[in-house]
N, C-alpha and C positions, 0 to 999 in steps of 0.2 A: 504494500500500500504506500500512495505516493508520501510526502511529506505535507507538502501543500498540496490542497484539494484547489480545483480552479477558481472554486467558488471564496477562496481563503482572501479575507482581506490584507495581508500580507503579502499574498501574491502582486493584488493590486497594487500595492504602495510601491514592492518592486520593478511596477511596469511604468507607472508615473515617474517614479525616482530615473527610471533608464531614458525614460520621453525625455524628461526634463536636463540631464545630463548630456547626450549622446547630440554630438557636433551637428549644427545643421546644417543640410547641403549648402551649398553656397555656388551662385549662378555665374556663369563659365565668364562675365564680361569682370565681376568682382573679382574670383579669382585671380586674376589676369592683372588688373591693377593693381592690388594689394602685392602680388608676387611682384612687381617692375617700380611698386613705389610710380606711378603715373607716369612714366618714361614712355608708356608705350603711347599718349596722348599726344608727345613732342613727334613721333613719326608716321600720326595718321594725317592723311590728304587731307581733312576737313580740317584740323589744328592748323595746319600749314597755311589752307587758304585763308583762315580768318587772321593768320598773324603777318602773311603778307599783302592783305588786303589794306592794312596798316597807313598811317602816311611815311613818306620817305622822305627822312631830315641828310639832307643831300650838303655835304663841307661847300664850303664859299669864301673863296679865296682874297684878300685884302687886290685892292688894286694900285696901288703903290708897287713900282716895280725892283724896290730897293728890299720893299720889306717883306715881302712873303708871307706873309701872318696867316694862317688858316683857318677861319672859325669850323670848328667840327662838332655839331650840333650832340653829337653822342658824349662828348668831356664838356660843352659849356664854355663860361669863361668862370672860373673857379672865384681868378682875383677880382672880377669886375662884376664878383656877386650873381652869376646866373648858373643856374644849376644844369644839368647834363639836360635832354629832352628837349631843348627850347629852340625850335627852326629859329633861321634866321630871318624868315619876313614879323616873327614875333619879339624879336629883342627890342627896346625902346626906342624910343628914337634919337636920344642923348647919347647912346651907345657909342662908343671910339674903340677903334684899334688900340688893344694892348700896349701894339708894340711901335706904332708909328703916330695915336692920335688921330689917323682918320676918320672925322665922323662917316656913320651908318649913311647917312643921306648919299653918299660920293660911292657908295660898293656898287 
């Protein structure tokens, strides 16, 4: 004769206690991220297109032919207080060359 009868309420407890323990499946797109840490979002075609759908902060070169100064819209200008991110049709209009003083107006 068995130990537990089916009808045993211990059996029960042992069958909620296993429900409630016992890993739940987890759906093949979750797996997948959780295992790459979201890396695998950086090399789907749809990430791709929405990040270069982007604007394009394009370098713009001083026109002074002495001075070469390059605003690169990805560094900023650090010392003249503007942060990386800022095209160049958005910097002030007071704005000068670093390196020669030429106002914005004259680029």
């Amino acid at each position: 004769m068995p130990l537990v009868t089916p009808g045993d309420s211990a059996l029960r407890r042992l069958r909620r206690t296993v429900r409630e323990t016992a890993p739940r499946p987890v759906g093949r797109r979750h797996a997948i991220l959780s295992f790459t840490g979201g890396l695998v979002l950086l090399a789907s075609p749809r990430f791709a297109a929405e990040v270069l759908a982007g604007p394009v902060l394009t370098p713009v070169r001083c026109p002074e032919t002495e001075c070469g100064y390059l605003y690169d819209p990805s560094f900023g200008d650090p010392d003249g207080g503007i942060p990386p991110g800022i095209a160049f049709e958005n910097l002030p209009d007071d704005w000068e060359c670093p390196e020669c003083g030429t106002p914005k107006a004259l680029w």
